[in-house]
C-alpha positions as a printed NumPy array, in Angstrom:
array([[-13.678, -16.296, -64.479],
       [-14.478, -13.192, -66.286],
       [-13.805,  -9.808, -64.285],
       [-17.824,  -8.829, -64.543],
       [-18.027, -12.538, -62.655],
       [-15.758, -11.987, -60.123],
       [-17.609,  -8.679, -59.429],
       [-20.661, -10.396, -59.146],
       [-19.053, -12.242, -56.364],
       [-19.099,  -8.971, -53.636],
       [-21.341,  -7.403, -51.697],
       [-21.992,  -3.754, -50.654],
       [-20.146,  -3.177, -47.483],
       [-22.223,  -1.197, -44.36 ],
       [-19.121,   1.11 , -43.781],
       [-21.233,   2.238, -40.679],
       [-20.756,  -1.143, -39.055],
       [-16.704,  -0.266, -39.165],
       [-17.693,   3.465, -38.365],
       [-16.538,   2.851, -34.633],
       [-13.306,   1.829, -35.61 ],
       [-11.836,   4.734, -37.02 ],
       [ -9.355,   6.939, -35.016],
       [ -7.794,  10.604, -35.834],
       [ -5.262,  12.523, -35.022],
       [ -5.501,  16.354, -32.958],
       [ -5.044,  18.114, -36.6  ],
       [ -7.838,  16.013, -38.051],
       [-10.447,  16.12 , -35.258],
       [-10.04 ,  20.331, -35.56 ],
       [ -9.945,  20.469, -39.671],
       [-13.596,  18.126, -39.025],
       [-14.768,  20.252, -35.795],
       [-14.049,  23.68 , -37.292],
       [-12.08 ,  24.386, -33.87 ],
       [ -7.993,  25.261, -33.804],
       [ -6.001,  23.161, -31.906],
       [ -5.403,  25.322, -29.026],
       [ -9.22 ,  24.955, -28.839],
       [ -9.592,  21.373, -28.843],
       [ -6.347,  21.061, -26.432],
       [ -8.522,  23.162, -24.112],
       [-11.487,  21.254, -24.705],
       [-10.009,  18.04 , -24.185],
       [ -8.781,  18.628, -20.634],
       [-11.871,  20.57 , -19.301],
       [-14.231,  18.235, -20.61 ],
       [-11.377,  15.433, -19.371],
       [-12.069,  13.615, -23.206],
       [-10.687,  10.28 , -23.334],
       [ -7.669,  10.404, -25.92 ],
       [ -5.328,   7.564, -27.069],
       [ -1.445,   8.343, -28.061],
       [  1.524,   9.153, -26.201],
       [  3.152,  11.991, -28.559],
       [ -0.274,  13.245, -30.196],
       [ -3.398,  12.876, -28.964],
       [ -6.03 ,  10.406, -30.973],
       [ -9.692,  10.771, -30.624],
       [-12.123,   8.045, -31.354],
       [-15.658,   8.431, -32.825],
       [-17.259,   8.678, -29.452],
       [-14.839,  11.555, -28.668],
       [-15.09 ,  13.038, -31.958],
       [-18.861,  13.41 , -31.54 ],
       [-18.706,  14.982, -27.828],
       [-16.481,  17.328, -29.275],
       [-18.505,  18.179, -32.63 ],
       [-21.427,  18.28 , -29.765],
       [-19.064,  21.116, -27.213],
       [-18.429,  23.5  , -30.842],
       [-22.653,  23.008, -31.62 ],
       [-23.59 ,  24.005, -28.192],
       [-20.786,  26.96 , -28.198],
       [-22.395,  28.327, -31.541],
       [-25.591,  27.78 , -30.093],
       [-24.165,  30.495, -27.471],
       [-23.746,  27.98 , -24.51 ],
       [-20.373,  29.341, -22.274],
       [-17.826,  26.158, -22.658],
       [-18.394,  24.691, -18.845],
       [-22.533,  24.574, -20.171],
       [-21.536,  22.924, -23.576],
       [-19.62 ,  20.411, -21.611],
       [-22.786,  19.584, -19.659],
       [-25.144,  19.396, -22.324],
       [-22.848,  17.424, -24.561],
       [-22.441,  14.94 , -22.237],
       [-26.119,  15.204, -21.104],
       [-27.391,  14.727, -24.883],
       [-24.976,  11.638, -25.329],
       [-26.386,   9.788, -21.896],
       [-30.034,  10.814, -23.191],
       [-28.994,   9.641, -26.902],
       [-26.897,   5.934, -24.984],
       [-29.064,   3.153, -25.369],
       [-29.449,   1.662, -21.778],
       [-30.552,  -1.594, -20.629],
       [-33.792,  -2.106, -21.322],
       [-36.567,  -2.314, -18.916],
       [-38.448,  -5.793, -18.311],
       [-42.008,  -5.64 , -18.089],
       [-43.769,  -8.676, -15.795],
       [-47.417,  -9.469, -16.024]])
């Protein structure tokens, strides 16, 4: 089989669908965030963020976004207790929940 065959053969992959899977590390969610790591430390207990990891603390996508959401509410001029809330506020408003049955 010639190589331009064999390429032939694959198919674009939806890296969104895998999106969910990804974890990070403390250094990497603050290099993405724009936030030191005394900040995100901080963060991370006031705004009790789920974190994996014994030694270092990993962060999920759904933790990565609350926290990219605390640092655009904080530039936005929000104290941190008000970024909390409206983080977590935007991400119930933005949760898909079950959806409501209509009957004739």
């Amino acid at each position: 089989m010639s190589p331009s065959t064999q390429a032939d053969l694959l198919e674009p992959i939806d890296l969104a669908k895998h999106f969910g899977k990804v974890e990070l590390y403390l250094g990497q969610v603050c290099q993405i965030a724009g936030i030191s790591k005394m900040q995100l430390d901080y963060w991370t207990n006031k705004a009790r963020i789920p974190t994996k990891g014994r030694k270092q603390r990993i962060y999920d996508m759904d933790a990565v976004e609350t926290v990219m959401l605390i640092k655009q509410a904080k530039d936005k001029g929000l104290n941190l207790g008000a970024a909390i809330d409206a983080a977590r506020r935007f991400r119930e408003r933005e949760q898909p929940g079950p959806q409501a049955t209509v009957t004739p």
